[in-house]
C-alpha positions as semicolon CSV with decimal commas, in nm:
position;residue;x (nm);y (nm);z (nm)
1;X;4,115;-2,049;3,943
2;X;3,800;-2,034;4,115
3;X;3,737;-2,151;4,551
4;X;3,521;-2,406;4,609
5;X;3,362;-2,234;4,855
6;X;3,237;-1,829;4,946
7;X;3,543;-1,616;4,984
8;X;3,436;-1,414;5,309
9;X;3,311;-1,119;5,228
10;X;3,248;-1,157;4,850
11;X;2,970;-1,336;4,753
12;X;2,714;-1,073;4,779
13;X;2,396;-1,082;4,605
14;X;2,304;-0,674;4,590
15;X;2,232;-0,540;4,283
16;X;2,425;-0,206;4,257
17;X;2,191;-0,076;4,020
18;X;2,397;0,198;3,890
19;X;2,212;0,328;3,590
20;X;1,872;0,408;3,881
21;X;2,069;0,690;4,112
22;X;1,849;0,987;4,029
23;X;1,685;1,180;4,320
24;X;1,326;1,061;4,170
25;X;1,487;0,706;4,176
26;X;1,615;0,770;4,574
27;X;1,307;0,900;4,688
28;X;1,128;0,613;4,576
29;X;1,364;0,385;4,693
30;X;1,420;0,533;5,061
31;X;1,028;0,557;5,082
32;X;0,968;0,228;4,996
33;X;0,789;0,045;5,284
34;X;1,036;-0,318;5,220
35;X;1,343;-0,040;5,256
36;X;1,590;-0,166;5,487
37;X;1,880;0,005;5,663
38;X;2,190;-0,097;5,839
39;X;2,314;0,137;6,087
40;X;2,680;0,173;6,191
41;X;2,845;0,315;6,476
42;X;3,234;0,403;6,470
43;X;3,276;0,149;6,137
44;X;3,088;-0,139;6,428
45;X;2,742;-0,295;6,298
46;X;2,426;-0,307;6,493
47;X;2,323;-0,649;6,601
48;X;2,014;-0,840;6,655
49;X;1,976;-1,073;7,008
50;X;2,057;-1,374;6,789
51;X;2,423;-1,247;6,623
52;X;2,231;-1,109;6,264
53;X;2,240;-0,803;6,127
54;X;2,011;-0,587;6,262
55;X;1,791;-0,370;6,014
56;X;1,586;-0,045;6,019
57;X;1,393;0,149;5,839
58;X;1,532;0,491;5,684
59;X;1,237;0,655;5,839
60;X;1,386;0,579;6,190
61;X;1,673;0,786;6,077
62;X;1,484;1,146;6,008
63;X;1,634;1,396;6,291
64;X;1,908;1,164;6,387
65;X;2,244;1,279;6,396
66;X;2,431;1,119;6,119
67;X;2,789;1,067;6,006
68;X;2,874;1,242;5,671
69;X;2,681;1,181;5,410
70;X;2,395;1,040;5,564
71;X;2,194;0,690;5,479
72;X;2,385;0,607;5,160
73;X;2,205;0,364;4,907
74;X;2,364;0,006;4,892
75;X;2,200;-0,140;4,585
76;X;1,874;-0,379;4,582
77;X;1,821;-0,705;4,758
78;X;1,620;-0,946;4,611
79;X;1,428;-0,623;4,482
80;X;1,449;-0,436;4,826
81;X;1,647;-0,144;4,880
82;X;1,919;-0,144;5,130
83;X;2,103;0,162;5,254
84;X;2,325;0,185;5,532
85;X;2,419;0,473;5,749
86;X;2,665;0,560;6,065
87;X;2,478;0,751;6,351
88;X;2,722;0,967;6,680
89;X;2,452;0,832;6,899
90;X;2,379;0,472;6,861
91;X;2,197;0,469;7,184
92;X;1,863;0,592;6,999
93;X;1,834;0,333;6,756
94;X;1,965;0,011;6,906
95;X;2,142;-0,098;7,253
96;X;2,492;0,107;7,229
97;X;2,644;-0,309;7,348
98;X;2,459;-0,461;6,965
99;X;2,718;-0,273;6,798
100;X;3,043;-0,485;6,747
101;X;3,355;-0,489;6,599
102;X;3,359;-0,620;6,221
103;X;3,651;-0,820;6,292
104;X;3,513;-0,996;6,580
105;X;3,185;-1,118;6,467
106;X;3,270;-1,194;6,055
107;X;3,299;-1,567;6,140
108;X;2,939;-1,584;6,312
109;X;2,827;-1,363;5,992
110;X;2,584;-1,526;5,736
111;X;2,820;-1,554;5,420
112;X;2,538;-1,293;5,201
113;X;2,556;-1,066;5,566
114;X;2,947;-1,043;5,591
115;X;2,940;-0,930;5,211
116;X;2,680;-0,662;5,291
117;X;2,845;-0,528;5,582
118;X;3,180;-0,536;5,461
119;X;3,027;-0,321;5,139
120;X;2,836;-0,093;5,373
121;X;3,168;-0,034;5,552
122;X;3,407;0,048;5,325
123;X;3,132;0,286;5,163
124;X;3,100;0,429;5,476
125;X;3,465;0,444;5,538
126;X;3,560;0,615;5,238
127;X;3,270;0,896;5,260
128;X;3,458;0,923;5,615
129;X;3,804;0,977;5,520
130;X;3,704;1,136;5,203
131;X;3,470;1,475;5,265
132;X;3,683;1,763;5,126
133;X;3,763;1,764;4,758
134;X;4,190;1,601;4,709
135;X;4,140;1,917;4,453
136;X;4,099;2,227;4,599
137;X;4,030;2,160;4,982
138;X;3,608;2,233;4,965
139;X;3,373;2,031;5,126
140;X;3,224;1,784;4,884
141;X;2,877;1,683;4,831
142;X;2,761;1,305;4,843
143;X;2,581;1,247;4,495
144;X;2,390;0,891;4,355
145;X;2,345;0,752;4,675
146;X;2,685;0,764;4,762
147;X;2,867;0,630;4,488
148;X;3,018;0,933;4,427
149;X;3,066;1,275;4,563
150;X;3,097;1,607;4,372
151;X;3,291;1,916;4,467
152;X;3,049;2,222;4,450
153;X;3,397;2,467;4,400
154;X;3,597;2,365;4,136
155;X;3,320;2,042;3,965
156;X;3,595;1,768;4,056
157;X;3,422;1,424;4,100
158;X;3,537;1,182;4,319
159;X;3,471;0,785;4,334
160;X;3,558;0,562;4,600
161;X;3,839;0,315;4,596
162;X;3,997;-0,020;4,662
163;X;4,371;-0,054;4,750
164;X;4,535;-0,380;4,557
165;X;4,750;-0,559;4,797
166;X;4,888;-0,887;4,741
167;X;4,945;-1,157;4,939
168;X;5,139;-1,424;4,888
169;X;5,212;-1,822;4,979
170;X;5,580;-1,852;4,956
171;X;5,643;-2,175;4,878
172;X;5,970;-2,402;4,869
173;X;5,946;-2,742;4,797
174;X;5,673;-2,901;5,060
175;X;5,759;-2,594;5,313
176;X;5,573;-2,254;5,333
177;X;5,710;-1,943;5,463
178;X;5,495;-1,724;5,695
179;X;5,557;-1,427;5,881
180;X;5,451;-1,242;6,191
181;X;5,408;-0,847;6,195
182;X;5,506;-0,597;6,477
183;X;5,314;-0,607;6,757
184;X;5,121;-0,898;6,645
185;X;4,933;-1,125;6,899
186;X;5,210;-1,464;7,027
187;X;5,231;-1,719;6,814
188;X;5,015;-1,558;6,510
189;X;5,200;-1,666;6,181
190;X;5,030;-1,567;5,873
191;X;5,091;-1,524;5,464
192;X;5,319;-1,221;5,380
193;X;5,129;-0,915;5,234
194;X;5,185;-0,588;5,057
195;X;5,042;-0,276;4,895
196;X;5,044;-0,273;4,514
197;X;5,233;0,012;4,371
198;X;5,164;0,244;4,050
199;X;5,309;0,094;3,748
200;X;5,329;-0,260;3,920
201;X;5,151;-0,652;3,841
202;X;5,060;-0,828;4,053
203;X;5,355;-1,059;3,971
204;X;5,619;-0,779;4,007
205;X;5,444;-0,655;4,354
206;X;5,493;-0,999;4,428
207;X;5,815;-1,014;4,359
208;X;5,910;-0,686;4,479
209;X;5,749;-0,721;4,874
210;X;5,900;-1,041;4,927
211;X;6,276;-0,985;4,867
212;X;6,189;-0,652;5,103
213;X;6,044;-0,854;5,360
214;X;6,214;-1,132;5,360
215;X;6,563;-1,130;5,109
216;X;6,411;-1,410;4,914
217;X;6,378;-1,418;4,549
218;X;6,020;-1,573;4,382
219;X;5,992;-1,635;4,056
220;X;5,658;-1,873;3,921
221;X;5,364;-1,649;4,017
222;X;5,029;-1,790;3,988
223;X;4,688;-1,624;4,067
224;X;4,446;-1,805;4,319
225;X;4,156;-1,608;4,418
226;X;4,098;-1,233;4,590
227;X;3,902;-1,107;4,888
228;X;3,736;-0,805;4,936
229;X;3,857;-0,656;5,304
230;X;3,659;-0,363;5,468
231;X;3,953;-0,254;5,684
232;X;3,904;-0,019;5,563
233;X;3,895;-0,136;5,184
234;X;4,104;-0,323;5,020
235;X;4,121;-0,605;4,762
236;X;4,336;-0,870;4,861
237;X;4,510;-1,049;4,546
238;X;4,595;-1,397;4,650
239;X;4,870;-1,576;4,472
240;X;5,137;-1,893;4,529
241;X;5,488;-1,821;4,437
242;X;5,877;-2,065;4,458
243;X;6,118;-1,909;4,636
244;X;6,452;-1,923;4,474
245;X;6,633;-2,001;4,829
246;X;6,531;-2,064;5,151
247;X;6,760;-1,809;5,357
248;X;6,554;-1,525;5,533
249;X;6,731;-1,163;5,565
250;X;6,447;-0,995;5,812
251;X;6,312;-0,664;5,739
252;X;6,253;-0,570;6,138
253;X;6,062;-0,285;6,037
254;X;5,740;-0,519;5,869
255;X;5,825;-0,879;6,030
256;X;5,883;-0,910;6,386
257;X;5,955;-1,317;6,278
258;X;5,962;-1,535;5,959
259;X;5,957;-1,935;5,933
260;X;5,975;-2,156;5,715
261;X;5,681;-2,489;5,797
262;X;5,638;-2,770;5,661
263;X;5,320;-2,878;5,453
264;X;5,250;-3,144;5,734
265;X;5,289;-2,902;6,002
266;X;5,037;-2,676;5,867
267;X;4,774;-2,940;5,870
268;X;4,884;-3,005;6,180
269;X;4,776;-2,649;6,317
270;X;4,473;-2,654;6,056
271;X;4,345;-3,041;6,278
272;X;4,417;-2,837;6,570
273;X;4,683;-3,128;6,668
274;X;4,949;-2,892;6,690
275;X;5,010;-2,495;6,859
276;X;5,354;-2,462;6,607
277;X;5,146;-2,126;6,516
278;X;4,830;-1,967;6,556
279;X;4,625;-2,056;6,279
280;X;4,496;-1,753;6,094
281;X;4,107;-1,695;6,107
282;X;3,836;-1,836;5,861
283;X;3,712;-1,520;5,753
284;X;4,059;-1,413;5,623
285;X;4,195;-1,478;5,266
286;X;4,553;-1,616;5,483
287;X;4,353;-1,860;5,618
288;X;4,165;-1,947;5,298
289;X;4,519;-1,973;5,085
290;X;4,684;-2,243;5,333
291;X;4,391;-2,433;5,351
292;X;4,371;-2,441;4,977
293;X;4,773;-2,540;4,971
294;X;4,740;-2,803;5,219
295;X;4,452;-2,957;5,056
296;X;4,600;-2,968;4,746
């Protein structure tokens, strides 16, 4: 089943172009006088006065001192290329306070701009976390732009990744069950949530990360829609699912608090008539599955 609406951060309208990576292919794209360039500082975008992203050219980047690999190539934007790039001192390129937290601007984001940053991130992210080969230990080599990178000792290639998780609308009746994690902000309720394992469905992880939070059987898994989530990069999978029984056995060690609410008390918090919990942000996939329950 398909939202009625953008998913934040999907949505995006680069073309990856793939199959045009070579270094004659770069050089012509990185030259290019329409090139534009997002610049990152500790995983936080650079922002224009009026909230946007702010862009530069790649040129403004030659002697800076870069985060591992360097400007990495995006993918094409309405025919323009777009690379983004993390810099250890912002202060040269933009105002060190136009750099903000991902989390804390993604609702004042342009639906195509959250996509692109949230892509730029978790490239950036994973070239972070990822610089030495999981093979033999050597310091790999960014290759295509940073799609890939290639380990110069032992010719191991590496690609980056996106952790499944699931996350799930336990439902019972008219009620949904919601849960708060350790160290959470008061009052925050939101969907329970889990990583995926080898070997697993999305049904079975379903399954499986419920009766460990929670004690409660599902059975009656259906897929609603996903969510691509730069922190750092993950695919969230989200699904409804009937819970066999409505008695909670709390894992303390994920869920600091689990309720069960009603379908009317949820639009009550949605309205904004009600402070039973804190309603979970737009720009999260939580946020998106409740509204899609209560509406339904």
């Amino acid at each position: 089943m398909k939202p009625s609406f953008i998913m934040p951060f999907a949505g995006g309208t680069l073309d990856h172009v793939e199959t045009r990576r070579t270094p004659e292919h770069l050089k012509a794209f990185v030259t290019d006088k329409r090139a534009q360039c997002l610049v990152f500082f500790k995983g936080m975008p650079a922002l224009n006065d009026d909230g946007s992203l702010k862009f530069i050219h790649p040129s403004e980047l030659i002697g800076r001192d870069l985060q591992d690999p360097g400007p990495i190539f995006l993918g094409l934007n309405d025919n323009i290329p777009v690379f983004a790039a993390g810099v250890a001192h912002p202060e040269d390129l933009a105002p060190i306070e136009s750099f903000q937290n991902m989390r804390a601007i993604a609702s004042g984001l342009a639906p195509t701009e959250l996509a692109l940053a949230g892509r730029a991130k978790s490239m950036l992210d994973w070239h972070f976390t990822h610089r030495f080969c999981a093979n033999c230990g050597t310091l790999s080599n960014a290759d295509e732009g940073g799609v890939k990178r290639n380990c110069p000792e032992c010719e191991a290639q590496h690609f980056p990744r996106v952790n499944p998780v699931v996350i799930m609308l336990v439902l019972s009746g008219d009620k949904v069950l919601l849960g708060r994690g350790p160290g959470w902000p008061e009052g925050f309720m939101s969907a329970l949530a889990g990583f995926i394992s080898p070997g697993e469905t999305i049904e079975e992880a379903t399954a499986r990360e419920t009766f460990e939070e929670v004690g409660i059987k599902v059975n009656n898994v259906q897929y609603l829609f996903s969510q691509p989530w730069p922190f750092p990069s993950q695919l969230m999978m989200g699904v409804m699912c009937d819970a066999e029984s409505e008695h909670v056995t709390l894992d303390e060690a994920e869920l600091e608090a689990a309720k069960w609410f009603t379908k009317d008390e949820v639009k009550a918090v949605f309205a904004k008539q009600s402070d039973a919990f804190a309603r979970p942000p737009r720009f999260t996939i939580a946020h998106q599955l409740l509204r899609y329950w209560i509406e339904s």
